[in-house]
C-alpha positions in Angstrom: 13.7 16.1 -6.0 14.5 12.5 -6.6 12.4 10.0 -6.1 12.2 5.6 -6.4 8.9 4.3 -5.7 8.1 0.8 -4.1 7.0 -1.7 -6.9 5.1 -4.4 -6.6 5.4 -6.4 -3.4 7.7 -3.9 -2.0 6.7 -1.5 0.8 9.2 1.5 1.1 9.3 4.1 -1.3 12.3 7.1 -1.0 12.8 10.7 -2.3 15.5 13.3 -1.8 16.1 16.7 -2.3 19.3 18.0 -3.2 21.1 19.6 -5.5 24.2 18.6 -7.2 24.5 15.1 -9.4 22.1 12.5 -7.4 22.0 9.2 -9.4 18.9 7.2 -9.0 21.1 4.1 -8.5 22.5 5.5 -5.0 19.0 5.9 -4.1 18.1 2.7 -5.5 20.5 1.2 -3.1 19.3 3.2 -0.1 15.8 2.0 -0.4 17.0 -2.0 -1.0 19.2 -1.8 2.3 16.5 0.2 4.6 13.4 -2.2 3.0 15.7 -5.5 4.1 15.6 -4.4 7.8 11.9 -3.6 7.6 10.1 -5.7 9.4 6.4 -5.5 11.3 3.4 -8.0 12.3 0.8 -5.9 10.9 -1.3 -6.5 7.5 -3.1 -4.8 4.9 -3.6 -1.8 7.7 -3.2 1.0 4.6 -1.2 2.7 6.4 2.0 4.7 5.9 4.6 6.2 8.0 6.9 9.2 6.1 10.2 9.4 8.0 12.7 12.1 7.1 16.3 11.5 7.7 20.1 12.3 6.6 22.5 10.1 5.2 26.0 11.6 5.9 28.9 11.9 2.9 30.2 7.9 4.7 26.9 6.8 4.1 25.7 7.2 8.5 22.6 7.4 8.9 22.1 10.5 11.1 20.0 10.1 14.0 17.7 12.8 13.5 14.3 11.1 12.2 11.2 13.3 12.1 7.7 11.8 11.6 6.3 13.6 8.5 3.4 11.2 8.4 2.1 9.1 11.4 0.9 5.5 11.3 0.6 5.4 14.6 3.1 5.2 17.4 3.6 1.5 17.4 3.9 1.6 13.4 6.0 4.4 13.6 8.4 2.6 16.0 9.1 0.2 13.2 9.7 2.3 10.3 12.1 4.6 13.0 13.4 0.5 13.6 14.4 -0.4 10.1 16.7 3.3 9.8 18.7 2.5 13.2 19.3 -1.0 11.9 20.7 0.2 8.4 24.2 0.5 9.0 25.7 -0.5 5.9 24.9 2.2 3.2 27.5 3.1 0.4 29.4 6.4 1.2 27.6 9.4 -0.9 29.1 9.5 -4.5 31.9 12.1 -5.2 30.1 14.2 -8.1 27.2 15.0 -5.0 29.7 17.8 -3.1 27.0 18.2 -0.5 28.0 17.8 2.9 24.7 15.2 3.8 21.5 14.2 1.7 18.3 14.3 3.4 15.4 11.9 2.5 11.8 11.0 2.9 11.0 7.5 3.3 7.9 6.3 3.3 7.1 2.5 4.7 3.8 1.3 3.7 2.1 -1.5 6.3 0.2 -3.2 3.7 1.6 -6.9 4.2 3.4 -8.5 7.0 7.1 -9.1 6.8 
């Protein structure tokens, strides 16, 4: 399990399982594309929403989101918002010979944006 954690003043934290050669920077850039379409009018609400997904070997973003954690529907709706609007994410590296890599995301609604 792989795993980059928000820092401060950032609100989505990733982890993914796999085996095979996963570099932290893929994941690194996974979590800076899917955090620049996250956006919600809620504040300091301490909530989180855990969103599984795939990423495909071109770097698609399956469509198959389960909620592992619920914020709530309406928060949920915008963490499930920020995955369909990630369309740009770099294909998975050629030392990973998995067919997909599926994450855990977690968006944390603790400041608007």
């Amino acid at each position: 399990m792989r795993r980059v954690d928000a820092k401060a003043g950032e609100s989505v934290s990733i982890q993914a399982s796999g085996e095979g050669n996963l570099a932290m920077t893929y994941l690194v850039q996974v979590r800076q594309r899917i955090e620049a379409n996250f956006s919600h009018p809620f504040s300091n609400t301490g909530r989180r929403a855990t969103v599984e997904f795939t990423i495909q070997r071109d770097g698609t973003i399956s469509r198959d989101f389960k909620i592992i954690q619920s914020a709530g529907p309406s928060m949920d709706h915008y963490a499930i918002q920020a995955l369909e609007r990630t369309k740009d994410l770099p294909p998975l590296y050629d030392s990973y010979t998995k067919p997909f890599l599926r994450c855990q995301i977690t968006f944390e609604f603790n400041q608007k944006n």
